[in-house]
C-alpha positions in Angstrom: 86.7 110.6 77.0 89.8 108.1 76.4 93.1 108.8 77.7 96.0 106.9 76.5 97.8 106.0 80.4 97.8 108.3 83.0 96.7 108.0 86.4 93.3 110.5 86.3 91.0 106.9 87.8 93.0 107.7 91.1 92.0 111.1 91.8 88.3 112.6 92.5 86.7 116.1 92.7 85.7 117.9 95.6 84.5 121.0 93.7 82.9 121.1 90.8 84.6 123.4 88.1 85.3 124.1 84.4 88.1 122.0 83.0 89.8 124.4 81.4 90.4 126.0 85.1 91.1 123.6 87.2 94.9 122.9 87.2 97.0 120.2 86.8 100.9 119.4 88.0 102.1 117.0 86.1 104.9 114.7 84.7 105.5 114.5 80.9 107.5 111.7 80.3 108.7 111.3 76.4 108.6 108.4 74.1 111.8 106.1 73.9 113.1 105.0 70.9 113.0 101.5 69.9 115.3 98.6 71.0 115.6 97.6 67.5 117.0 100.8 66.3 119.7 101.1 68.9 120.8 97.7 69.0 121.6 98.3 65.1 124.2 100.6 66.3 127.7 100.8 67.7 128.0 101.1 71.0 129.5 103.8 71.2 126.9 105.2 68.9 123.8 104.2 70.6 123.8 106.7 73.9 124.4 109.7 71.2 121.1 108.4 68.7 119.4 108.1 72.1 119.9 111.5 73.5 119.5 112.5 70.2 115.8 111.0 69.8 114.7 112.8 73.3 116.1 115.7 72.6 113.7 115.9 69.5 110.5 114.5 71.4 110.9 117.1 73.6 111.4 119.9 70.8 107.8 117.9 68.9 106.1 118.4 72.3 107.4 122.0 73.8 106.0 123.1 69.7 102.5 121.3 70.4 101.8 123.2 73.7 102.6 126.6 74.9 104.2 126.6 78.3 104.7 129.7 80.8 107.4 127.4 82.6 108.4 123.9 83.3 111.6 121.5 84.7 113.1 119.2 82.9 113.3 115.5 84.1 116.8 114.4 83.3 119.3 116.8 81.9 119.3 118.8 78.6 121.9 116.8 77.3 119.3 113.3 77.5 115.9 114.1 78.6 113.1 112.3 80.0 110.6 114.1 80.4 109.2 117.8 82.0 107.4 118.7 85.4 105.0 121.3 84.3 101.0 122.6 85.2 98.4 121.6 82.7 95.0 122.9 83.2 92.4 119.7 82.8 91.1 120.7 79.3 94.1 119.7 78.2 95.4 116.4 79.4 93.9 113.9 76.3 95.1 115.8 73.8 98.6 116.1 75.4 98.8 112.3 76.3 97.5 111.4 73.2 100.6 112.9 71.3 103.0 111.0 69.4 105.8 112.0 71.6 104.6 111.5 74.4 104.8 108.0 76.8 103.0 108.9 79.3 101.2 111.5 82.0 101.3 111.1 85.8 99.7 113.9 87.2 101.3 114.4 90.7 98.6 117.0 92.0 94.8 118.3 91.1 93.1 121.3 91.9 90.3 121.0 94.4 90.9 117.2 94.0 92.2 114.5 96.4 93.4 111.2 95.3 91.6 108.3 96.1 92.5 105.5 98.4 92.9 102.5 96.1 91.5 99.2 98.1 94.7 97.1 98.5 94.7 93.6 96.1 96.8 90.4 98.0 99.5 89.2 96.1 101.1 85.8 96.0 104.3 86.0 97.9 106.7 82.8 98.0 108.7 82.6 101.4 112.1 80.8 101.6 112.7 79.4 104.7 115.3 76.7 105.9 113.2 73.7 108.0 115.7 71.1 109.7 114.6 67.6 110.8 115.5 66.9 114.2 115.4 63.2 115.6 114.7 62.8 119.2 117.8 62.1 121.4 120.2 62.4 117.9 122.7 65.3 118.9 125.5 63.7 116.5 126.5 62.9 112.8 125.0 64.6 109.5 121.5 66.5 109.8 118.9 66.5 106.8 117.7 70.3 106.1 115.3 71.4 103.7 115.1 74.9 102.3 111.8 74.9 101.9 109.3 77.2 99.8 105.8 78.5 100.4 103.6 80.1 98.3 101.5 82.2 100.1 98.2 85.1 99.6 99.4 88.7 101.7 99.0 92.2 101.4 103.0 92.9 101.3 105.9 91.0 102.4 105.5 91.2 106.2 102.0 89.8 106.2 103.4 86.9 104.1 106.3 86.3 106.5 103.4 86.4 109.4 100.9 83.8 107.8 103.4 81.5 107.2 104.8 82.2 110.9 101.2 81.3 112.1 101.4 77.6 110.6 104.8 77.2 112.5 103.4 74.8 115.1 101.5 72.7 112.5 105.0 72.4 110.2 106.7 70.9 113.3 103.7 68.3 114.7 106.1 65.2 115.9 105.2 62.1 114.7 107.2 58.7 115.4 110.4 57.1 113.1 110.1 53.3 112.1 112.9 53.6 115.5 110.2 54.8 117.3 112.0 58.2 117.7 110.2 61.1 118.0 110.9 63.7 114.3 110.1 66.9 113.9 110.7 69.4 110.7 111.4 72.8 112.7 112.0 75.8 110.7 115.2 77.6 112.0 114.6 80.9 109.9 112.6 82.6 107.5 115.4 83.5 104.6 114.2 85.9 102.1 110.4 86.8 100.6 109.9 87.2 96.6 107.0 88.9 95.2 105.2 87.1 92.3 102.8 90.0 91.2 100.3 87.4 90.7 96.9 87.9 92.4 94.6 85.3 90.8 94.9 81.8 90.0 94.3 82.1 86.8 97.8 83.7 86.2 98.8 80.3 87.1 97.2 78.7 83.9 99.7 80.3 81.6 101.2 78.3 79.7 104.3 80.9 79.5 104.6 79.6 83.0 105.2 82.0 86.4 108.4 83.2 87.9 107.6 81.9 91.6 111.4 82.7 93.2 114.2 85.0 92.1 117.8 85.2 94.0 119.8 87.5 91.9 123.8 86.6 92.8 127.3 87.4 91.1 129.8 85.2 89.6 132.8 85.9 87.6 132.9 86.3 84.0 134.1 83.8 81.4 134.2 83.1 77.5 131.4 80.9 78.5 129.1 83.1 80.0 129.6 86.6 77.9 127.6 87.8 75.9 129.4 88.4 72.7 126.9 89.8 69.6 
């Protein structure tokens, strides 16, 4: 049996029963409306169409199933969705509905969920790394903020691989002065997470957002956006 998404692959049985009794708590959530029909709008128009366009998914979908009781997600007035108990029986019919996004079942009968083996993700870690000459306590230093791509289960395990190569980043090695120089990293500034876990992500020719800062600056004619 094909499901359009939902997350059924992350639960399994413990008792074996008939689908249409074992029961189901789940999230509804409805379809959207298209981008392309909004942005045709006014603004002041396009919150109104899209309340509009839930409010009549949800009508299409409380018509196609009959429901003792349920919670909306959202409000009446705009939508999202409904919390409600499904028996198994029928979850691929439901999903499979044109008004419908998406199921996420929150809770099975006589089910647990699974534990899902965790997949390492390419983190980059900024870091600033200044050079320090021997003897040299004077005058204009060279830093380098410096970034590291690096396999980990979640951010703290990246900031702790790249901590473990700390000694190797700051080997000393002699100046044409025959000064001792050594790049020592001063801090460990932020962590971004790629979602990239293969190499072959790295092949696209779309290319791969490695770093993101996301910063404020004031608006200007320049830099509005002005359809």
């Amino acid at each position: 049996m094909k499901y359009k998404k939902n997350n059924l692959e992350d639960w399994k049985f413990t008792k074996e029963m008939n689908s249409s009794e074992r029961k189901l708590a789940v999230s509804i959530y409805l379809k959207y409306p298209k981008v392309e029909d909004i942005t045709q709008l006014e603004l002041n128009d396009r919150k109104r169409y899209r309340d509009n366009f839930l409010k009549k998914q949800l009508e299409a979908l409380l018509k196609k199933i009959k429901l003792s009781a349920f919670s909306l997600i959202g409000s009446k007035r705009s939508p999202r969705g409904i919390k409600t108990e499904i028996s198994l029986d029928k979850l691929a019919a439901i999903a499979k509905l044109a008004c419908v996004r998406n199921v996420y079942i929150e809770r099975i009968e006589h089910a647990k969920r699974c534990k899902i083996s965790q997949i390492l993700e390419f983190f980059c870690v900024k870091m600033t790394v200044a050079i320090q000459i021997e003897g040299i306590t004077t005058g204009m230093q060279t830093y380098e903020e410096r970034y590291v791509l690096v396999k980990a289960r979640d951010m703290e395990d990246a900031y702790r691989r790249v901590a473990k190569q700390e000694k190797s980043y700051s080997t000393a090695y002699l100046n044409p002065d025959c000064r001792l120089v050594r790049w020592k990293i001063e801090s460990y500034d932020d962590c971004f997470s790629t979602g990239i876990t293969d190499t072959h992500s790295f092949n696209e020719h779309t290319g791969n957002e490695i770093f993101s800062v996301l910063k404020k600056r004031k608006l200007n004619k320049d830099t509005s956006w002005l359809p």
